[in-house]
C-alpha positions in Angstrom: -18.3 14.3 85.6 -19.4 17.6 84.1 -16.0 19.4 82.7 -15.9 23.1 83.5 -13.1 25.4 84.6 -14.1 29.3 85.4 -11.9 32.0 86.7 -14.4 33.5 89.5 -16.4 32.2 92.6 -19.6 32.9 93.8 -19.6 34.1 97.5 -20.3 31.1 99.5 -23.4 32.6 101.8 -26.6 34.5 100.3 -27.1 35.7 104.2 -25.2 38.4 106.1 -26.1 41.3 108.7 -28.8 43.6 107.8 -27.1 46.6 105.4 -25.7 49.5 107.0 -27.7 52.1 104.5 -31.1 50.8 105.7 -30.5 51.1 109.5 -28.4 54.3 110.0 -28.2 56.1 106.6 -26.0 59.3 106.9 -27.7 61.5 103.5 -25.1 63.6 101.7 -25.4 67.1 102.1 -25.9 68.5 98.6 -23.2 69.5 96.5 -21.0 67.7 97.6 -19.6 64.5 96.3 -20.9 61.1 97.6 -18.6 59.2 100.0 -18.2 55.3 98.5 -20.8 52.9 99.5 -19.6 50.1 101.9 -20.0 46.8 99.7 -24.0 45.8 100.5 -24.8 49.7 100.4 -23.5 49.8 96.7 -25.1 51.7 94.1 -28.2 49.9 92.7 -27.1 46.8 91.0 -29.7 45.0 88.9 -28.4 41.4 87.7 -32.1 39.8 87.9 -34.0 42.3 89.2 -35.9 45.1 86.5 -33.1 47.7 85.6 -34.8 51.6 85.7 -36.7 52.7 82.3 -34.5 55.4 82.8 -31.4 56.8 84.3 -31.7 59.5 84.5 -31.8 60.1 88.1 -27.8 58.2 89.2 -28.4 57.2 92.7 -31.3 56.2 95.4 -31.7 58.6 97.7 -31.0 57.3 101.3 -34.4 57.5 103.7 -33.9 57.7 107.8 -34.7 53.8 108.8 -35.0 52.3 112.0 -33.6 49.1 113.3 -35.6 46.0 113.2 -37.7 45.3 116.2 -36.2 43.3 118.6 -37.9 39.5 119.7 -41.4 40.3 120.8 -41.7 43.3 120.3 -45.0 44.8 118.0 -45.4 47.2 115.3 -46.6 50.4 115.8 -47.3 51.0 112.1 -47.3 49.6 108.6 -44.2 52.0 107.7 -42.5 50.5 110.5 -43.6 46.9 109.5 -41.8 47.6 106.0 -39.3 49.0 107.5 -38.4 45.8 108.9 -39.0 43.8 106.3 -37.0 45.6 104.5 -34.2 45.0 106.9 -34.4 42.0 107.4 -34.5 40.9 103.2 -31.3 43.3 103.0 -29.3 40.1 104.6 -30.0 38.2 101.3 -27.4 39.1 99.2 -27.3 38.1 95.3 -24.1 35.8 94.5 -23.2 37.3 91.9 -22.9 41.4 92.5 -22.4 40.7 96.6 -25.2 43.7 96.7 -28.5 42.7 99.1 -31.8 42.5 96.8 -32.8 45.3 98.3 -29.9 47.8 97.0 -30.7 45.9 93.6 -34.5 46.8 93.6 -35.5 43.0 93.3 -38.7 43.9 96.1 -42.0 45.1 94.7 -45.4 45.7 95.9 -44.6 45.5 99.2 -48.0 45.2 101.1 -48.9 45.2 105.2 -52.1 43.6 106.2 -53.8 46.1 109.1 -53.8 43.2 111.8 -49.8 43.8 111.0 -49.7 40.3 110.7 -49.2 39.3 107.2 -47.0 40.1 104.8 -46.7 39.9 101.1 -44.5 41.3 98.3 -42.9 40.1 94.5 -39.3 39.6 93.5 -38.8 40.7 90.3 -36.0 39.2 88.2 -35.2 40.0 84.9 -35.1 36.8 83.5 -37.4 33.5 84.1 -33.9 31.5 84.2 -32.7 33.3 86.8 -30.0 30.7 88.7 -31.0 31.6 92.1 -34.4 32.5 91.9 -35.2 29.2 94.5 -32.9 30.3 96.9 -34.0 33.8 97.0 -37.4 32.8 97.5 -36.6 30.3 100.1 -34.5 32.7 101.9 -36.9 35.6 101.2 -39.7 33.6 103.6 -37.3 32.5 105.7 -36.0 36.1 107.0 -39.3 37.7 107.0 -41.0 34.9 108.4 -38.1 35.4 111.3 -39.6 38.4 112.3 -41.5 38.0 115.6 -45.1 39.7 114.4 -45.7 37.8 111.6 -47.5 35.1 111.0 -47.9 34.9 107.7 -45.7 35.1 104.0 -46.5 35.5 100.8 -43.9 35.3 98.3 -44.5 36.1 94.6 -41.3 35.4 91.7 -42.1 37.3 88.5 -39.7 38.4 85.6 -40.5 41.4 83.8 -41.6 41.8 80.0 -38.7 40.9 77.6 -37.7 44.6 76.3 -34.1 45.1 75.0 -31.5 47.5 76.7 -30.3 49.1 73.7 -31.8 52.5 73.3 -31.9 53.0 69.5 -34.6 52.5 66.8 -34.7 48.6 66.2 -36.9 46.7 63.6 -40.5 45.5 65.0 -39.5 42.1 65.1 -36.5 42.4 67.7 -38.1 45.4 70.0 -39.5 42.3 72.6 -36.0 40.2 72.4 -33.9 41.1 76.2 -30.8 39.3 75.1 -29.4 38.0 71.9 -26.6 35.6 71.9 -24.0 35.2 68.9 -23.0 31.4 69.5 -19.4 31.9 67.0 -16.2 30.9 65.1 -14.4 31.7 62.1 -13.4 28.1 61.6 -16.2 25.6 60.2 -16.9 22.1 61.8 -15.7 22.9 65.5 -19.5 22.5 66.1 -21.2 26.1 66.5 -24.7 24.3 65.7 -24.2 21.5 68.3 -23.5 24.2 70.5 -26.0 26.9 70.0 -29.1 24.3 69.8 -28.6 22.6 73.2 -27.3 25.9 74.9 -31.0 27.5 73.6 -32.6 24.2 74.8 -31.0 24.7 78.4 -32.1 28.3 78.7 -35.5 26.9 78.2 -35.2 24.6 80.7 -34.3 27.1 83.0 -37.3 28.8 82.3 -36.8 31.4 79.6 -38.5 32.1 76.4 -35.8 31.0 74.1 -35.6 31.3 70.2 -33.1 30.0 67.7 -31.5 31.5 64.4 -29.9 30.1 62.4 -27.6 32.4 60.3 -26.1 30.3 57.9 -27.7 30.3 54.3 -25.1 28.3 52.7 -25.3 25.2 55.1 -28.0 25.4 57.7 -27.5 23.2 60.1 -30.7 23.7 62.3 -33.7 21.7 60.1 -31.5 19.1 61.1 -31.2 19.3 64.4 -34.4 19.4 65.4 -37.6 18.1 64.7 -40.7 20.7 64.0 -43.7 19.1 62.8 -44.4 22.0 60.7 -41.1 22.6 58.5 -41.6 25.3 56.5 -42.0 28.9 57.6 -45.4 31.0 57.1 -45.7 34.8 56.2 -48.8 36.1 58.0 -50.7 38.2 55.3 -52.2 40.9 57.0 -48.3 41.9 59.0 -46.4 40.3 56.3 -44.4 38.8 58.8 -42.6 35.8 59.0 -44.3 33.3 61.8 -41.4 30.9 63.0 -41.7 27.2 63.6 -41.2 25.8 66.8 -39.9 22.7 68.6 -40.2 21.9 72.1 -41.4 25.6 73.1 -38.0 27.3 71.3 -39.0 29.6 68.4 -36.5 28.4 64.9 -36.1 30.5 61.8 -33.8 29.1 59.1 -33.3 29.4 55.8 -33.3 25.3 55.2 -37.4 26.2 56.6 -38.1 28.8 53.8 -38.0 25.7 51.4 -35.4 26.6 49.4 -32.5 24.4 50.6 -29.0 26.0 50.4 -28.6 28.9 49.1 -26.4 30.0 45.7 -26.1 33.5 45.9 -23.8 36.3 46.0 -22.4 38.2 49.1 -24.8 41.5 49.2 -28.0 38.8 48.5 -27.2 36.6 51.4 -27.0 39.7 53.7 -30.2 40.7 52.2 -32.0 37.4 53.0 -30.3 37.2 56.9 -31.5 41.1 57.2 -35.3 39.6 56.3 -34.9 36.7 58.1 -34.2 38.1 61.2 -35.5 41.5 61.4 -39.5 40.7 60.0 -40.1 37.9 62.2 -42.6 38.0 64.9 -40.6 36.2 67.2 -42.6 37.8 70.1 -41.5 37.9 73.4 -38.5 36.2 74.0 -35.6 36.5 77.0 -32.9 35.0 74.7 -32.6 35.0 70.9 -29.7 32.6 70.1 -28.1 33.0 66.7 -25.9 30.1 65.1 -23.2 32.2 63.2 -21.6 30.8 59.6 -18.0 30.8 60.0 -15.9 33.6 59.0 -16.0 37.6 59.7 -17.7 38.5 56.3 -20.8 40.5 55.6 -23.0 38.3 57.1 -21.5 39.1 60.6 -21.4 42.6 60.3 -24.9 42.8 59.0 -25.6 40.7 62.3 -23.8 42.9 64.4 -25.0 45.7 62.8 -28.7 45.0 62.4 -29.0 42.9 65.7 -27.9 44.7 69.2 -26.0 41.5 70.4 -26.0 41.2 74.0 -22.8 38.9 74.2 -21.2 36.1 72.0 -19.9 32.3 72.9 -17.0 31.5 71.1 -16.7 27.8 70.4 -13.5 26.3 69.9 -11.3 22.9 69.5 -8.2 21.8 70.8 -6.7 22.1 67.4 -3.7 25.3 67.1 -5.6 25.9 63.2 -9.0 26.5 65.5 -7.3 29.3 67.7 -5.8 31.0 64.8 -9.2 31.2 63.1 -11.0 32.0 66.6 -8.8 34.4 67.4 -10.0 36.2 64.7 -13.5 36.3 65.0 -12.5 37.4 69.2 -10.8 40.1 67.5 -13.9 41.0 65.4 -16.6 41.3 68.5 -14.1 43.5 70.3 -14.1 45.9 67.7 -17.8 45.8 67.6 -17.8 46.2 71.3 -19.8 42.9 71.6 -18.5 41.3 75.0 -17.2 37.6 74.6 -18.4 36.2 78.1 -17.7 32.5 77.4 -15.5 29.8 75.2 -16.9 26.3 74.5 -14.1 23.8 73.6 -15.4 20.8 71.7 -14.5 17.5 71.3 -12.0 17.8 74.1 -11.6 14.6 75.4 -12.9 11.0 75.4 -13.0 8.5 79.0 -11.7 5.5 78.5 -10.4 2.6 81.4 -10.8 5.0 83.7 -8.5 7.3 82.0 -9.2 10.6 80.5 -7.6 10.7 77.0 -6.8 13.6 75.0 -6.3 12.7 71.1 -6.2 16.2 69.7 -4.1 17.5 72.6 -4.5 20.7 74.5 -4.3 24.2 75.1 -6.7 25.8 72.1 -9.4 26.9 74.8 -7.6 27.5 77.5 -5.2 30.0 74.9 -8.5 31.8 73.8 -9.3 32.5 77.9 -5.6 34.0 78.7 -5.3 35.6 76.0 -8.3 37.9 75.3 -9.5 37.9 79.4 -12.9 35.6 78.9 -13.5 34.7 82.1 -15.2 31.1 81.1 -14.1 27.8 80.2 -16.1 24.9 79.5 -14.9 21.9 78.1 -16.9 18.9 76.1 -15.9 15.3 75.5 -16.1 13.3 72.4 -19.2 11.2 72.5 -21.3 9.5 69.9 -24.4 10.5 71.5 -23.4 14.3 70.9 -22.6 13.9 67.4 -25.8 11.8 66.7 -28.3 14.3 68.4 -27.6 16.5 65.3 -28.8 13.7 62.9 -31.9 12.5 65.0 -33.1 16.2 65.3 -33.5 15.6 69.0 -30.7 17.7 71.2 -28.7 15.9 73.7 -30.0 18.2 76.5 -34.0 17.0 75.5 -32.8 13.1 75.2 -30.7 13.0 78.1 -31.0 15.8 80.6 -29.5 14.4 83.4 -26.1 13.2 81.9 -22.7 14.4 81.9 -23.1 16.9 78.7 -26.1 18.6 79.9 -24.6 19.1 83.0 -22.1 21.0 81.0 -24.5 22.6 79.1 -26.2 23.7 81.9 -23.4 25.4 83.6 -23.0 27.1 80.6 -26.8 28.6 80.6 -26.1 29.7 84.0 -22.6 31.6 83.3 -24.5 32.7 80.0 -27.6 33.8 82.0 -25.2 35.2 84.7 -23.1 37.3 82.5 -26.1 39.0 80.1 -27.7 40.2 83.3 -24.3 41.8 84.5 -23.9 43.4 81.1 -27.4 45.0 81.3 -26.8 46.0 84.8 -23.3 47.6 83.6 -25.3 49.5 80.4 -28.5 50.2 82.5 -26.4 52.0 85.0 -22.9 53.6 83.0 -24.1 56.8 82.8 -26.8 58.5 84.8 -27.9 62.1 85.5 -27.5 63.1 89.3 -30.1 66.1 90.0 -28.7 66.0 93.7 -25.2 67.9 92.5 -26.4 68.4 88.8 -23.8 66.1 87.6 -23.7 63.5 85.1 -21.9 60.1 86.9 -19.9 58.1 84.7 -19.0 54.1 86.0 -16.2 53.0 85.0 -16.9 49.4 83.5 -15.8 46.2 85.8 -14.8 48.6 88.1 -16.1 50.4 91.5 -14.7 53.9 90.3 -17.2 56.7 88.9 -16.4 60.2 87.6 -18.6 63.7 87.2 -19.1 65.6 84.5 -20.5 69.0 84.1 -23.8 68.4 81.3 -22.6 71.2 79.6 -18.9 70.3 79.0 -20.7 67.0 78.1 -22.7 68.9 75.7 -19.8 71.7 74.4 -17.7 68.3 73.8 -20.1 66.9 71.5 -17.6 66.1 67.9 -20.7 64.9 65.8 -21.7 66.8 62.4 -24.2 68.7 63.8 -21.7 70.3 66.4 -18.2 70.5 63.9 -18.0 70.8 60.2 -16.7 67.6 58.5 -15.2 70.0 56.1 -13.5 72.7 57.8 -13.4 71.1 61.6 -14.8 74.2 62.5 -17.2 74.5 66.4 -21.0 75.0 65.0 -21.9 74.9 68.5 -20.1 77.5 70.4 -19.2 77.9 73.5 -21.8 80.4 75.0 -24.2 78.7 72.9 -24.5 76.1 75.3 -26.4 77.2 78.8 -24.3 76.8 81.8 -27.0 75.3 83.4 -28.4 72.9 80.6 -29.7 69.6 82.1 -30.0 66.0 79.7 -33.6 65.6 79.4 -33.0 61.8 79.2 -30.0 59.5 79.1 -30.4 55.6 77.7 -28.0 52.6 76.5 -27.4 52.6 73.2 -25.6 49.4 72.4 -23.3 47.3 75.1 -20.7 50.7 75.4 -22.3 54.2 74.1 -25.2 55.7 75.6 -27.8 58.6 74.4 -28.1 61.9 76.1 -31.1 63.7 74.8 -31.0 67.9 75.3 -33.6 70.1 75.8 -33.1 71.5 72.5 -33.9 68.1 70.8 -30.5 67.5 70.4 -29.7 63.2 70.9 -25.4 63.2 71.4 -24.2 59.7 71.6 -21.8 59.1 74.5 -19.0 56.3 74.3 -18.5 55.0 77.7 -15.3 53.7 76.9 -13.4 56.7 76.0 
């Protein structure tokens, strides 16, 4: 039985009644300040569907819509025809944000045929491994194909280029990678590796381009795991970049490829050679890039974190009270780096035996890590002999036995993993937009349904960088009449999981933490 304990449920339904906002809208006279959106009206929540290049616009503007037509009754018009398809796919509601796929932008290329007959559009997701992506098709036909005029559905899923969220200037090799996923813990042996290889193999299962990097110079775990038939990594001579192997469709760069073995080296040379590693690899596109962390929180971390705009991390655990401690620390580390921890693996849990579940390392080390730093995911993983052998045959448990007990595990953990990166991106895509309608910027709060406004030119007066005080002297460069009382942000985009950047008309790029 597949061991996993979360602290959230999924609504039980995808359908509901049609949403309010797409049959009587009531627009909001301007100036003044929206009234809140009943639950399926929400503002635009994007979990699988393509978040907006660029928020700078903070809300869809409500249209007048009619109700759908009742039984037998016929179309006047294609607008009218979209209108009620439109309705009618607003009852499908995604599980996870309780918004209709509508609200979340999920329907493109939305097409009538003239006999008003037929009816085509594409879902969009943001990810291939989208959990739900066969019930919201299913459902998708089923509601439109309700309606009484049509006779025909045409259904396309698609998922949209891999492009990261983060805003800033990234090295060539990661500006195609949507998520990357820090698989972590400061204490050695608690089985990081194990982890991180069959969590990347389940993403692919799902459907996603997945790749696999393994950070650890010292010991690299990954040649081992798996089983590339070629073994050694190429450097393409005209881009001097590095080409990774690959196994099973799941890209793999390790230093145990670049035929060197383990590494001796000093501290600043091993950051060095996990810099390369990562950055100058064509890894293409790919919807998640998981990295296998060494243990500790040294350089190699912070070069990681630094370098590499991690998405999210999985902390991996045992039962042990010595792998908490260490944990704990590493927790501690991502939350200063204001990289989210959205999941906690604890290994070699238990073992079956007589129809008794034993536990000979005792309990608690997970379940500690969940209370007391708020990650809202548990997933437990027995001892078995099959587990710890995958590592030596270079064949991962998920791959050798995809229907047993483990993978089942492994798979809920691709779909909380899947689950929670989407909510992330939807959270960063959407923090902070520009809203033209009452020249506001509107600030979300995070895992919350307040907002706030802020006038862009008490945004912009704000501004504490070097280019608007003097290190020196504290003293205001940028003064207060300097600053237009009508100044609009040219363009405002995520800049890591927290901050955005809010580009001025005079050129000026002010970073924004969302969190203060």
């Amino acid at each position: 039985m597949a061991a996993m304990r979360t602290l959230h449920t999924a609504p039980a339904s995808f359908i509901v009644t049609p949403a309010p906002h797409l049959v009587s809208p009531t627009p909001t006279p301007r100036g003044a300040l929206p009234a809140k959106a009943p639950p399926a009206a929400a503002a635009t929540i994007q979990s699988h569907a393509r978040p907006p290049l660029s928020p700078r616009v903070g809300r869809r503007r409500p249209c007048a819509r009619a109700a759908s037509s009742g039984a037998g009754a016929v179309v006047a018009s294609v607008e009218d025809a979209k209108r009620d398809v439109l309705i009618a796919l607003s009852q499908i509601i995604d599980p996870d944000f309780g918004t209709d796929i509508v609200s979340c932008g999920f329907i493109k290329d939305l097409e009538i045929s003239e006999t008003l007959e037929e009816v085509s559009f594409r879902v969009e997701l943001t990810t291939p491994a989208c959990p739900v992506k066969d019930m919201f098709e299913e459902k998708a036909n089923e509601v439109v194909a309700a309606l009484p005029w049509v006779k025909k559905v045409n259904v396309t899923m698609s998922a949209q280029p891999a492009q990261p969220v983060y805003a800033g200037d990234l090295p060539e090799g990661l500006k195609k990678i949507s998520n990357i996923i820090a698989v972590s813990s400061c204490k050695g042996g608690v089985g990081k590796s194990t982890v991180a290889v069959n969590l990347a193999y389940t993403l692919a299962g799902m459907g996603a381009r997945v790749g696999i990097f393994d950070a650890d110079v010292f010991g690299p775990s990954l040649p081992n795991m798996v089983s590339p038939v070629n073994r050694l990594l190429v450097v393409n001579p005209e881009s001097k970049s590095i080409l990774p192997t690959e196994y099973l469709g799941v890209k793999l760069v390790s230093f145990g490829f670049a035929g060197q073995g383990r590494a001796i080296m000093r501290g600043p040379m091993v950051s060095g050679v996990i810099n390369q590693l990562l950055t100058t690899t064509d890894w293409g596109e790919l919807d998640y890039l998981v990295i296998d962390m060494p243990p500790g929180t040294g350089d190699i971390h912070l070069t990681l974190c630094q370098v590499a705009p991690l998405t999210a991390a999985v902390i991996v655990t045992t039962p042990q009270k010595l792998a908490f401690i260490d944990v704990a620390k590493g927790v501690r580390m991502f939350s200063k780096l204001k990289v989210p921890c959205v999941a906690v693996v604890e290994n070699m849990c238990y073992f079956d035996a007589d129809e008794k579940r034993y536990y000979p390392f005792g309990k608690g080390s997970g379940t500690q890590v969940v209370q007391q730093f708020g990650i809202p995911n548990l997933f437990d993983l027995p001892i078995r002999t099959t587990l710890s052998s995958s590592g030596d045959t270079g064949i991962p448990e998920v791959v050798s036995d995809p229907q047993g007990d483990v993978a089942k595990i492994f798979q809920n953990l691709g779909v909380c993993v899947v689950q929670q990166c989407a909510k992330i991106r939807q959270q960063v895509s959407t923090a902070v937009s520009y809203d033209r309608s009452i020249r506001a910027i509107r600030v979300k709060v995070p895992d919350s349904d307040e907002e706030f406004f802020l006038h862009p030119a008490t945004v912009r007066r704000n501004d504490r960088s070097a280019q608007s005080v003097d290190e020196w002297t504290g003293e205001q460069k940028v003064q207060y009449g300097d600053v237009p009382e009508d100044i609009e942000p040219e363009e405002i985009r995520p800049m890591g999981n927290y901050a955005v950047s809010i580009t001025w008309p005079d050129g000026f790029s002010q970073v924004y933490d969302t969190q203060n």
